[in-house]
C-alpha positions in Angstrom: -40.0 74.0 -117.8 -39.5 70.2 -118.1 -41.0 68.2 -115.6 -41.0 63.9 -115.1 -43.8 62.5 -113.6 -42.9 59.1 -112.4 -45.8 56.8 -111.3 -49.5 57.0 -112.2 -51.9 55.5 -114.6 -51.7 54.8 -118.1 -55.4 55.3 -119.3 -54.8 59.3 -117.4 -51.2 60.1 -119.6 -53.8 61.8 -122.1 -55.1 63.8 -118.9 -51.6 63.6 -117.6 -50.4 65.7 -120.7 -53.2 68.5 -121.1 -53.1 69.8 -117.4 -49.4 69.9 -118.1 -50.0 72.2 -121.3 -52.4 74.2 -119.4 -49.4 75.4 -116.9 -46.9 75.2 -119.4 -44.9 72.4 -118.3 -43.2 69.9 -120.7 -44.0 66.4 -119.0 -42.7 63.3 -119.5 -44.2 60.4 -118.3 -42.4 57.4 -117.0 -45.5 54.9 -115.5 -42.9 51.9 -114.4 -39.1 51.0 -113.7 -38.1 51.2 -117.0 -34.4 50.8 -118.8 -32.5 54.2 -118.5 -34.8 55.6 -116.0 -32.5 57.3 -114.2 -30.8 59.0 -117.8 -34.2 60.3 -118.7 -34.9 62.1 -115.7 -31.3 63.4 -114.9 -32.5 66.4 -117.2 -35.7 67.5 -116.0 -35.9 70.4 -113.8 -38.0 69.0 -111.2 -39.5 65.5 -110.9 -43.5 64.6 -109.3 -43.4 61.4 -107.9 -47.0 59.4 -107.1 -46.0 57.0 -104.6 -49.2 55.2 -104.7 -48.1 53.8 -108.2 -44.5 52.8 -108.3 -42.6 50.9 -106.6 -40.1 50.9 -103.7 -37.1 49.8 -106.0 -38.1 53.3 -108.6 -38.5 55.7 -105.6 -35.2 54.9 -104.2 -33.5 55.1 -107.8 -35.8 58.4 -108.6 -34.7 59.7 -105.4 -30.7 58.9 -105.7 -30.6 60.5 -109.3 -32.6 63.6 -108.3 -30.1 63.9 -105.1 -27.1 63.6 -107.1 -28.4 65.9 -109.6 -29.9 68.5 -107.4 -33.1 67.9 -109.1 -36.4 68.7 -106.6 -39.0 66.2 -106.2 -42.8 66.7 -105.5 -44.1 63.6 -103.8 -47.8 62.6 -103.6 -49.6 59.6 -102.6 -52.7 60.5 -105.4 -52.4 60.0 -108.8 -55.2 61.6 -109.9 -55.1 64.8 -112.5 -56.0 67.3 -109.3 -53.1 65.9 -108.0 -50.7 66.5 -110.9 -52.1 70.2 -111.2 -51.1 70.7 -107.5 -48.3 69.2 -107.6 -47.3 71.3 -110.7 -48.7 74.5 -109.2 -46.2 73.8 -106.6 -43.1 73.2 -109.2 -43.8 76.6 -110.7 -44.0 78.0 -106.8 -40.8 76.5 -105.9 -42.5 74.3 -103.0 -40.6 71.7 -101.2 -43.1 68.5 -101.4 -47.4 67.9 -101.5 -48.7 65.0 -99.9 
């Protein structure tokens, strides 16, 4: 399963990356508004968004591309590694959103 996280901290993608090994997710990472954003995360099956770390200007274009794309989004205001392994716990379930 391929999964973006968009938002969080730099000094946890190592963190980031093992959790997501543990449950078998392929994660990219994406910390800031970066160039092509919205291409890199048109393929993912489902996108975790920490709102805490990103701002207004990336939600709204996360948020456009996964509409158009039919893409589900997990939002969460943490951006700690509990909060990924929720957040991914819930991908896998098929959840609507964590807070």
């Amino acid at each position: 399963m391929r999964v973006s996280l968009v938002g969080g901290i730099a000094r946890l993608e190592r963190h980031y990356l093992q959790e997501a090994e543990k449950a078998g997710v392929d994660l990219k990472i994406f910390n800031r508004l970066e160039a092509g954003l919205s291409s890199k995360i048109r393929h993912a099956e489902a996108v975790v968004l920490f709102t805490s770390k990103i701002s207004h200007k990336a939600r709204m274009k996360v948020m456009s591309v996964a509409q158009a794309k039919d893409i589900p989004v997990f939002m969460c205001h943490n951006c700690g590694v509990c909060a990924l392994r929720d957040c991914l716990n819930c991908v896998k379930k098929g959840l609507v959103e964590v807070h």
